[in-house]
C-alpha positions as CSV (number, residue, x, y, z in Angstrom):
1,X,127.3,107.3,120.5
2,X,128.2,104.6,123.1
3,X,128.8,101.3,122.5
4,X,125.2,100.3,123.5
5,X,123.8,102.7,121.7
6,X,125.3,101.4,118.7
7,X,124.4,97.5,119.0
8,X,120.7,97.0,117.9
9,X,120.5,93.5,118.1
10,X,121.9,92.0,121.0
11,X,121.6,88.3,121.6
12,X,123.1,86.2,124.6
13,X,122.5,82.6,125.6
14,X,120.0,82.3,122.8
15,X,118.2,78.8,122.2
16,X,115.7,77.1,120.3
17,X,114.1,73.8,121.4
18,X,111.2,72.3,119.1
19,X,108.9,69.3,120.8
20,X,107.7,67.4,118.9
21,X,106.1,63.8,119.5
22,X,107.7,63.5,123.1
23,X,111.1,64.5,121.1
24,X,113.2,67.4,121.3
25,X,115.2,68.9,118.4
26,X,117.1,71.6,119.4
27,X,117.4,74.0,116.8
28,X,120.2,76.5,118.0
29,X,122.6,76.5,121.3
30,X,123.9,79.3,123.1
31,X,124.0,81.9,120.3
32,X,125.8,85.0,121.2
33,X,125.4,87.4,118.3
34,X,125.5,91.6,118.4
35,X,124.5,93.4,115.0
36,X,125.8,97.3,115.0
37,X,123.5,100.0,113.2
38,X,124.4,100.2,109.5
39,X,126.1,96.6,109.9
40,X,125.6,94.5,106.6
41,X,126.0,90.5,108.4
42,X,125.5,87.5,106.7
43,X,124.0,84.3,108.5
44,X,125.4,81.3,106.5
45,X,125.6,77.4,106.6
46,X,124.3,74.7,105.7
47,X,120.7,73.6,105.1
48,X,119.2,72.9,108.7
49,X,121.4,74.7,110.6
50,X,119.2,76.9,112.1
51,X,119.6,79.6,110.0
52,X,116.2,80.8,109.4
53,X,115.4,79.7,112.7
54,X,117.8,82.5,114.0
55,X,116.2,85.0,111.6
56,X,112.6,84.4,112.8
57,X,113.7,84.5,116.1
58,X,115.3,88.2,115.8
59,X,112.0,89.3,113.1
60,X,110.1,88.1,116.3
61,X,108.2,85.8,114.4
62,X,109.4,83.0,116.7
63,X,110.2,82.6,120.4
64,X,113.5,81.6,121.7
65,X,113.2,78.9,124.3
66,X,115.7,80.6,126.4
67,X,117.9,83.6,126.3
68,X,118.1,87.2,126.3
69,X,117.1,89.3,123.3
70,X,117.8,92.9,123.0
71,X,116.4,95.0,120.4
72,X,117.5,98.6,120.3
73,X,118.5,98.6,123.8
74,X,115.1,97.4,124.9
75,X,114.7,93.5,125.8
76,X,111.9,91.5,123.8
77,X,112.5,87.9,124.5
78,X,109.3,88.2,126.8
79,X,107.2,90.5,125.0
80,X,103.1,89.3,124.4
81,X,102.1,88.7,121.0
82,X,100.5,92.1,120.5
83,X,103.4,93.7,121.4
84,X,105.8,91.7,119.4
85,X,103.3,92.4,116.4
86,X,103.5,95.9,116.8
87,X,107.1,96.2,117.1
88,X,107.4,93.9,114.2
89,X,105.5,96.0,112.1
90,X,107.4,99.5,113.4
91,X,111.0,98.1,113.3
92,X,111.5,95.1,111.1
93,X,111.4,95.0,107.4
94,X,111.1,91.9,106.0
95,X,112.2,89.9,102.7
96,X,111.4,86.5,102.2
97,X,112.4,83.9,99.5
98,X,109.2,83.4,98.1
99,X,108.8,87.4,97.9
100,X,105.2,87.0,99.5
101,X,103.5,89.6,97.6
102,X,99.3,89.4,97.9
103,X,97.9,88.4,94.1
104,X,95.1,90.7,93.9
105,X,97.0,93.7,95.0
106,X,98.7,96.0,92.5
107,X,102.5,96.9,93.5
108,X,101.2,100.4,95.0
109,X,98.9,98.5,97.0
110,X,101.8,95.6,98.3
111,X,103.8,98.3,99.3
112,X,102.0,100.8,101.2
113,X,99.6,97.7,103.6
114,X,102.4,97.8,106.3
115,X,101.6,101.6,106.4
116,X,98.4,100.9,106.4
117,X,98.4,98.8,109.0
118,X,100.7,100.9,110.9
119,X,97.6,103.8,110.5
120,X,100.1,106.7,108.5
121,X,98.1,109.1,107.2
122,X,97.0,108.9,103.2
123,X,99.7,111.7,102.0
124,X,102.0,110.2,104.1
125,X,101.4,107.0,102.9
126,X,101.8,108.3,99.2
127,X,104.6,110.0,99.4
128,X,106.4,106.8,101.1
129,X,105.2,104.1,98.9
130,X,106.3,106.8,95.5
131,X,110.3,107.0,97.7
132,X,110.1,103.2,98.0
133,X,109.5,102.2,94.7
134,X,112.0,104.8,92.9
135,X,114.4,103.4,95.4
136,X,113.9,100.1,94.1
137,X,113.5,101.1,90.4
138,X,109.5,100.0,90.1
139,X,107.6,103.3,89.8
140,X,106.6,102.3,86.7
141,X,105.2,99.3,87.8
142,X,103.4,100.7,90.6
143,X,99.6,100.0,88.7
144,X,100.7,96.2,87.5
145,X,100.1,92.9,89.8
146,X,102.7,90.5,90.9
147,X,101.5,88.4,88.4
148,X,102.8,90.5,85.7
149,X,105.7,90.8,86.9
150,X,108.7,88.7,86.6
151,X,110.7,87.0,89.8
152,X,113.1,90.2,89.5
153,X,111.1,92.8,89.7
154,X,108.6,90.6,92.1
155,X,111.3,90.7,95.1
156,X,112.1,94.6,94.2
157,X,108.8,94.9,95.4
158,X,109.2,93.0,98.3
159,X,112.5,95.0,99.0
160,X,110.0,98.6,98.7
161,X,107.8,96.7,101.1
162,X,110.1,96.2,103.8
163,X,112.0,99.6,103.5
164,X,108.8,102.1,103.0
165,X,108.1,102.0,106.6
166,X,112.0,103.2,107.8
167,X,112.8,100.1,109.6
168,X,115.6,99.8,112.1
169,X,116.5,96.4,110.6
170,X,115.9,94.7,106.8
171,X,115.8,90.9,107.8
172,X,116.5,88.8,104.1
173,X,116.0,84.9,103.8
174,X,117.4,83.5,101.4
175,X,116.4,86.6,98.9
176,X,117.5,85.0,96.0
177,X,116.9,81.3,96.4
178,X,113.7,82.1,93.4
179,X,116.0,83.9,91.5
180,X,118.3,83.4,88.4
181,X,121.7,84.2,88.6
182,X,121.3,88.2,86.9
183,X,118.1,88.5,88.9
184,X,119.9,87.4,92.6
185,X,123.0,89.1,91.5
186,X,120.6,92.2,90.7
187,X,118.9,91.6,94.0
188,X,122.1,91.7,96.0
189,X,123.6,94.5,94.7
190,X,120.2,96.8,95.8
191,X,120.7,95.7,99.2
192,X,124.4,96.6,99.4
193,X,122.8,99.8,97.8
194,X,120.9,100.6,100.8
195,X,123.1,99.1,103.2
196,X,125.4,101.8,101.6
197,X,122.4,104.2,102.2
198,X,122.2,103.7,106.1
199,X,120.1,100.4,106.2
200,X,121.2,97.7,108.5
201,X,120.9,94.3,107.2
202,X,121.2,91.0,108.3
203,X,120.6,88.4,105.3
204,X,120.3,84.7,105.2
205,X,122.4,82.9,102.5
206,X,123.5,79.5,101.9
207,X,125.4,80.8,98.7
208,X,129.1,82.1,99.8
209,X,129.4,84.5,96.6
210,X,126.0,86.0,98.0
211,X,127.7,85.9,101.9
212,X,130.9,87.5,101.0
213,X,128.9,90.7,99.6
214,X,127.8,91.4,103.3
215,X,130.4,93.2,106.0
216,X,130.4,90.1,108.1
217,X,129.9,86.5,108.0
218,X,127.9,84.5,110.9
219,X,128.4,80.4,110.3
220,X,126.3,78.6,111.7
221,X,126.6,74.7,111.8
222,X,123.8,72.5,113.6
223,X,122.6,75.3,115.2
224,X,125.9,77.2,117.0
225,X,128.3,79.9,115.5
226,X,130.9,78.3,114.7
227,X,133.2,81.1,112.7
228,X,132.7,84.9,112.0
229,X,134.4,86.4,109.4
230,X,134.7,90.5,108.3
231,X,135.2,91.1,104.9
């Protein structure tokens, strides 16, 4: 494999311009960032740096205001919305902070909707949602609600959620900002566990015990890498 067949995320010239009022904040400058498959990075910094602005940005849940974007060899800076939603839902696996698990659905439920929405077959669907969860150590929680679980075991559900669909990328931010110190820890070590696994990650973190777990270190500081740092 070539070297660009082994960078997945490719960014050059990147930007981020909000308007707002008449006034411009400009949330990141002239990021040049290249994640490799299986590549564990770390996007760190201070609050307001533009860290999660970056993240949303590769997850496509954002648009850059300038730059090229490529993801798996194939540029997505100008994709339609459609198009970024179907890619999103194909090659991204998400974990967010506030673990944004739906109330009324049981954990089986949470994990298999992005397959649903993806329209894999029922077996299918069972059989990936059953690998997820024993992944993740919540097979025996697969008939309870988020609601009767605790912040833990909430955001190893998350973690099945964005891995049952075999995504080419986990995006984390800030995984364990909810989380006690055993529960983040425990958090963190299950995604060096499938980073181990073949999962590339890239995680936001303003904690630098959390950072240093990853491969590599991006710091960001008012929205420009300012250091990278292998472990």
């Amino acid at each position: 494999m070539d070297e660009a067949e082994q960078t997945l995320i490719r960014l050059r010239d990147l930007h981020k311009v909000y308007y707002t009022d008449e006034l411009e904040t400009h949330a990141l400058f002239d990021v040049d960032l290249d994640i490799e498959r299986g590549d564990f990075v770390s996007v760190a910094g201070p609050s307001g740096c533009g860290k999660s602005t970056l993240l949303g940005i590769i997850g496509l849940l954002d648009n850059a205001s300038g730059g090229q974007y490529d993801l798996d060899g194939n540029p997505v800076h100008a994709l339609g919305a459609s198009e970024r939603a179907r890619i999103r839902n194909e090659a991204i696996g998400f974990i967010f902070q506030a673990f944004n698990l739906i109330g009324d659905l049981t954990v089986y439920e949470n994990v298999e909707l992005p397959l649903v929405y993806r329209g894999t077959p029922g077996p299918k669907r069972r059989d990936r949602v059953e690998h997820a969860l024993e992944r993740v150590g919540m097979v025996h929680r697969a008939k309870h609600f988020p609601a009767q679980l605790s912040g833990g075991q909430q955001q190893r559900v998350a973690v099945a959620r964005a891995i049952v669909g075999d995504p080419l990328i986990l995006l984390a931010d800030e995984p364990t900002g909810n989380l006690d110190s055993a529960n983040g820890q425990a958090v963190m070590d299950l995604l060096a566990e499938l980073h181990a696994g073949g999962s590339t990650v890239c995680m936001v973190t303003h904690d630098p015990r959390y950072a240093s777990m990853a491969a590599r270190t991006v710091h960001l500081l008012d929205g420009r890498i300012v250091d990278e740092v292998e472990a």
